[in-house]
C-alpha positions as CSV (number, residue, x, y, z in Angstrom):
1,X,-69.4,48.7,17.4
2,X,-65.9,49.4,17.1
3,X,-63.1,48.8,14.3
4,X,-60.0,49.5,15.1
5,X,-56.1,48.8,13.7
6,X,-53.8,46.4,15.0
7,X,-50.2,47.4,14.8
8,X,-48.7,44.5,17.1
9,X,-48.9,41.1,18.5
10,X,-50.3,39.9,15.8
11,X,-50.3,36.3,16.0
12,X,-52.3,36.7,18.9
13,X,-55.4,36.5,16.4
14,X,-53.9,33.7,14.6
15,X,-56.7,31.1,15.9
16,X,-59.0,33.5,13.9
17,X,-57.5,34.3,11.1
18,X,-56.7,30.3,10.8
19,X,-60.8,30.0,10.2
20,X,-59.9,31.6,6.7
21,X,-56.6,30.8,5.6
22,X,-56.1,27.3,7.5
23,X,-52.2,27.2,6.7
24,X,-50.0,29.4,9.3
25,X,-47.0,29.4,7.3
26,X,-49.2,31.1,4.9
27,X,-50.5,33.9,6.8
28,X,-46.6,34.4,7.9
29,X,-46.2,35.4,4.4
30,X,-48.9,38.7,4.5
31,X,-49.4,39.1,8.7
32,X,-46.5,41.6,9.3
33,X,-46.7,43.4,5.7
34,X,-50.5,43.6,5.7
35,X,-52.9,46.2,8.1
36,X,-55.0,44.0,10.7
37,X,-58.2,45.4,11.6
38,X,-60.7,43.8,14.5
39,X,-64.5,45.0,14.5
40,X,-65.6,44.7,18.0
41,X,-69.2,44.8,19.3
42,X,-68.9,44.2,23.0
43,X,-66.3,41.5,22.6
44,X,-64.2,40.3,18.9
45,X,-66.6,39.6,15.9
46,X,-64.2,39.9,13.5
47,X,-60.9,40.1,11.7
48,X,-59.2,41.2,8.6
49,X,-55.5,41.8,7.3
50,X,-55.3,44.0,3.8
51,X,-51.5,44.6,2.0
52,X,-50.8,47.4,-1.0
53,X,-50.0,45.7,-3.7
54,X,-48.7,48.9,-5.5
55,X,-49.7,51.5,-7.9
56,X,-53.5,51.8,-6.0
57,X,-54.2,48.1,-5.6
58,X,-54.9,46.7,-2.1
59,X,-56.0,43.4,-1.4
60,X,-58.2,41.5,0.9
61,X,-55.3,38.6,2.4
62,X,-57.9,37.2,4.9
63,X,-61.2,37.5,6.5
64,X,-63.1,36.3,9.2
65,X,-65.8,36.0,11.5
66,X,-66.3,34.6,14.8
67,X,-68.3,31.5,14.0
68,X,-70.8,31.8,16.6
69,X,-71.4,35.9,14.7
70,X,-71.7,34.5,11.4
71,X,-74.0,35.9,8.9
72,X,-74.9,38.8,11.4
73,X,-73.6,41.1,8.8
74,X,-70.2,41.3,10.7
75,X,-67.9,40.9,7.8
76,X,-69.7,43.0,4.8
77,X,-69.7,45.9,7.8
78,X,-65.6,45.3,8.0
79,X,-65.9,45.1,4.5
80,X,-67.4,48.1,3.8
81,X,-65.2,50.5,6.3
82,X,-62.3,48.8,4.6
83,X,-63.2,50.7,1.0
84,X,-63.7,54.0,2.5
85,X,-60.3,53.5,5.0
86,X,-58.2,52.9,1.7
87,X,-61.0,55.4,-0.5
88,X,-57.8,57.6,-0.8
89,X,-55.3,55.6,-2.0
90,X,-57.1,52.5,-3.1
91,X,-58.5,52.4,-6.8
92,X,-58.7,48.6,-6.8
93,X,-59.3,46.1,-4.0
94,X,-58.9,42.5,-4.6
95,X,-59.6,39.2,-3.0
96,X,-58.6,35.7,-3.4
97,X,-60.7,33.0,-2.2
98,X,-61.5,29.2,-2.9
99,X,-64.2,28.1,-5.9
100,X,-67.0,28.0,-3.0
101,X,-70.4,28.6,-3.0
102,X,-69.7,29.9,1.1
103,X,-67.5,32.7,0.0
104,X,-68.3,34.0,-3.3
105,X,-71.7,35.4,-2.8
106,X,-70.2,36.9,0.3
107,X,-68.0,39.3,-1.8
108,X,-70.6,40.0,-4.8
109,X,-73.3,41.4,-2.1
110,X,-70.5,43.1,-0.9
111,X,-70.0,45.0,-4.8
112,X,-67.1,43.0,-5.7
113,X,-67.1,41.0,-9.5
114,X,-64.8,38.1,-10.5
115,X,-62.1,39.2,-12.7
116,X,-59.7,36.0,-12.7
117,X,-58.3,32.4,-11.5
118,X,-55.0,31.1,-10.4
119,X,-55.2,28.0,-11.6
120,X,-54.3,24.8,-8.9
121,X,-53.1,28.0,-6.7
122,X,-54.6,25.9,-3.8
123,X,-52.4,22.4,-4.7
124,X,-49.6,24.3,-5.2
125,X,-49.0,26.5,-2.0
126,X,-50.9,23.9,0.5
127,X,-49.4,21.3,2.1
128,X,-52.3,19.7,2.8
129,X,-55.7,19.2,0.6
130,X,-58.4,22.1,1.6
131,X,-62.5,21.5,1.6
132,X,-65.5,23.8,1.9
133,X,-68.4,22.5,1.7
134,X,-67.6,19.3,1.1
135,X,-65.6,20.6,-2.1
136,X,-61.8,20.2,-2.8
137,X,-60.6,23.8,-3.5
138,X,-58.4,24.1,-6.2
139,X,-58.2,27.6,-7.8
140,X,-57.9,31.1,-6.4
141,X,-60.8,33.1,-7.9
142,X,-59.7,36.5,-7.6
143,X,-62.5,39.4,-7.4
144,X,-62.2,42.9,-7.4
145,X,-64.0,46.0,-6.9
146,X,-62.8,49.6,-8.1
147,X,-63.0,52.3,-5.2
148,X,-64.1,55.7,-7.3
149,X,-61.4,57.8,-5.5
150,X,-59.5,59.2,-8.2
């Protein structure tokens, strides 16, 4: 297994990262700005672009798996080599994600705890309405975890 950073050609992932942020013109606002990192075992499992947000706060702009590698532990092992990569400069790393019962568990076995909401963030920014599981998203919940590096 392999995880290594993407500096250019981006958009060459964008089919990926589309799986977890399913507007482009949204991505287009993190993609060049944010670091993109690709676990590969054998071939691409998955993907992941984090931005610093300032004064020790990085966050988690999109996430994904391969959906045939799903729940094979693919994304909590990016997960977890993203907190000691930013271990250094990193006190707080955040993510957004939909009211779901698919992603939320995914970031508390992974040590993070929800701290707030952005209420309607979903109606507001999307041009278009957004399911999972058979759920209209609505709000961001926003989780965090601290990174004991300083």
């Amino acid at each position: 297994m392999e995880i290594k950073q993407i500096f250019e050609n981006k958009k060459q992932y964008i089919d990926l990262l589309l799986l977890a942020d399913e507007q482009e013109s949204m991505i287009d606002k993190y993609l060049e700005r944010g670091d993109m990192f690709v676990l590969c075992d054998d071939d691409l499992k998955a993907i992941c672009v984090v931005t610093n947000e300032g004064k020790g706060i990085f966050e988690i702009k999109n996430i994904a798996t391969v959906p045939k590698y799903q729940g094979q532990g693919y994304g909590k092992q990016l997960v977890n080599y993203l907190f000691e990569h930013y271990r250094s400069e990193c006190s707080t790393m955040l993510v957004g994600t939909g009211d779901s019962p698919a992603t939320i568990p995914f970031y508390q076995k992974c040590g993070f705890v929800i701290s707030h909401r952005i209420k309607d963030f979903f109606i507001d920014n999307y041009d278009h309405p957004i399911f999972e599981g058979g759920k209209q998203l609505t709000d961001m919940v926003y989780l965090k975890k601290h990174l004991s590096n300083k």
